[in-house]
C-alpha positions in Angstrom: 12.5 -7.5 -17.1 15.6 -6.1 -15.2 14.6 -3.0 -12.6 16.7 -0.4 -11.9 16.0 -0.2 -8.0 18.8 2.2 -7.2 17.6 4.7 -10.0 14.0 3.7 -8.0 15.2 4.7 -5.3 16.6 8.6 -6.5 13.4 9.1 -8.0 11.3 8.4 -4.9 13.3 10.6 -2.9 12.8 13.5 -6.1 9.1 13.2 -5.5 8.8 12.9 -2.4 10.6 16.0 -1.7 7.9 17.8 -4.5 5.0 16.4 -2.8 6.1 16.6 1.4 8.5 19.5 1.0 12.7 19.5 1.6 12.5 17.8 4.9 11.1 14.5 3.1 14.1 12.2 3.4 14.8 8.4 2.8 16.8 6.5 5.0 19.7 4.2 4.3 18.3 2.2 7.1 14.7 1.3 5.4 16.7 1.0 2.1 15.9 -3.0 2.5 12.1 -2.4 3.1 11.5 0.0 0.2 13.0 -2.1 -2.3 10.6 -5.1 -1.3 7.8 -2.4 -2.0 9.5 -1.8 -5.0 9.5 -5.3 -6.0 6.0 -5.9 -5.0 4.5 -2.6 -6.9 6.4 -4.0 -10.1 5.4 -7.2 -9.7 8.8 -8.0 -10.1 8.6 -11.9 -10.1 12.4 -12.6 -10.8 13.6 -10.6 -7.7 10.7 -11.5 -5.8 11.7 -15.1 -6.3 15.2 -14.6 -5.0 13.8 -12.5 -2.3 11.1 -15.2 -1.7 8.5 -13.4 -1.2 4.5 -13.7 -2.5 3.5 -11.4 -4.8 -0.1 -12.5 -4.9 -0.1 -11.5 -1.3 -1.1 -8.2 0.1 1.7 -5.7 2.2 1.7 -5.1 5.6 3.5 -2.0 6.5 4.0 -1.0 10.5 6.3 1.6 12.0 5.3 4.0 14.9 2.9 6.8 14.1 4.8 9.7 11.6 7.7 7.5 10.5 6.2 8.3 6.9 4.4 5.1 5.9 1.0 7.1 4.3 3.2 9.1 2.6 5.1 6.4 1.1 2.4 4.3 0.4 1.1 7.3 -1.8 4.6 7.6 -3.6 4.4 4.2 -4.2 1.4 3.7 -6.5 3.5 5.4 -9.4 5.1 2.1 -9.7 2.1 -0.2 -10.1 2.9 -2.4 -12.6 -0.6 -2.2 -15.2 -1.9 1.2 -15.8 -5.3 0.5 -15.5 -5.4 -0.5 -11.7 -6.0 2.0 -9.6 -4.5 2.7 -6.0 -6.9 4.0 -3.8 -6.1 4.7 0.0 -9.1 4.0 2.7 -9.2 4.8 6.4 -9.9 2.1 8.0 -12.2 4.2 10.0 -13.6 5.3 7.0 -14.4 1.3 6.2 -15.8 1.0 10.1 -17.9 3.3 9.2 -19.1 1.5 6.0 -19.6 -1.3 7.9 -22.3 0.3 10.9 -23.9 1.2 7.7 -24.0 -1.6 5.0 -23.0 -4.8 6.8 -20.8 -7.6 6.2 -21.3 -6.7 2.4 -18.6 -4.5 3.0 -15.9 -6.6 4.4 -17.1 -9.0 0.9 -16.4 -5.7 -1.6 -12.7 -5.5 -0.5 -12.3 -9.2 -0.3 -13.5 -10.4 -3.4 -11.3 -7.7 -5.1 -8.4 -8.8 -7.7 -6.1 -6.6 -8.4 -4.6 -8.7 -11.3 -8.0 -8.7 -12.9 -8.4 -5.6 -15.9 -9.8 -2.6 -13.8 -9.6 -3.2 -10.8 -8.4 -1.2 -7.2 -5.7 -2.0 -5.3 -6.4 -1.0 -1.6 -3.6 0.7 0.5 -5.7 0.4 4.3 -4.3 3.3 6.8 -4.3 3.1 10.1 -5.5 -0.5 11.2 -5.8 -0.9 14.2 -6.6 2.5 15.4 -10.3 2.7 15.0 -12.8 2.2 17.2 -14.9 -1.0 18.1 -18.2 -0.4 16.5 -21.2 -2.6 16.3 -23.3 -3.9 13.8 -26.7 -5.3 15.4 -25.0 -6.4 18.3 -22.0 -7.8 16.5 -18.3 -5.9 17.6 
C-alpha cells in the first residue's frame, strides 16, 4: 500500500494546531524524522525497507525538554496501523513507581507485550531518563 506522507504531514500539522493551539508548528527541519514515525505507525514495510529500518523494533525519540516530542507522540497514535491496538502513554516515573510496588513483575508486563498480537497496547514511555533512582529491597 502506497502512503501519502506529504498529505500526512498537512494533516498532522491541522491537528496539532486543534489540540496545542495556533502556535503548534512543524518544522521543515524534523520533516525527515516525522516521516520515519510515519512509516513506523503505518507499519509501512515497503518504505521502511528502502529506509532500512526495523519495524518490529520500538522508537526512540530524544530532543531537549519542550521541543514537542509528548505532543507528537500523542498525534501520532491516529496513524497506528490496526485499530484494535491501543496507544497508551506511561511516565516513566509513573512505571518507577510500579516497580517500588510490585517488583520485577513489572518490568515483565511491558516486555512480554506484542503489539502485533490482536488487542494489545503499544507503549509510548515519556521522560526516560528523568526519574529518580528508586529501590526495590535493596536493588537500585
Amino acid at each position: 500500500m502506497n502512503y501519502d506522507y506529504e498529505l500526512a504531514w498537512q494533516w498532522l500539522q491541522q491537528k496539532g494546531t486543534e489540540f496545542q493551539g495556533k502556535k503548534f508548528t512543524l518544522l521543515e527541519s524534523d520533516k525527515p524524522a516525522i516521516n520515519l514515525l510515519f512509516c513506523y505507525f503505518l507499519q509501512d514495510q515497503q518504505t521502511a525497507s528502502t529506509l532500512g529500518i526495523e519495524l518490529q523494533k520500538g522508537v526512540l525519540l530524544t530532543g531537549p525538554v519542550g521541543c514537542g516530542k509528548t505532543s507528537l507522540m500523542k498525534l501520532m497514535r491516529f496513524y497506528l496501523q490496526y485499530e484494535n491496538q491501543r496507544f497508551i502513554t506511561k511516565s516513566c516515573r509513573e512505571v518507577s513507581f510500579e516497580f517500588i510496588k510490585y517488583g520485577y513483575e513489572v518490568i515483565q508486563r511491558y516486555a512480554q507485550n506484542n503489539p502485533y498480537k490482536f488487542n494489545q497496547q503499544i507503549y509510548s514511555f515519556d521522560d526516560l531518563g528523568t526519574e529518580s533512582t528508586l529501590k526495590y529491597y535493596g536493588n537500585e
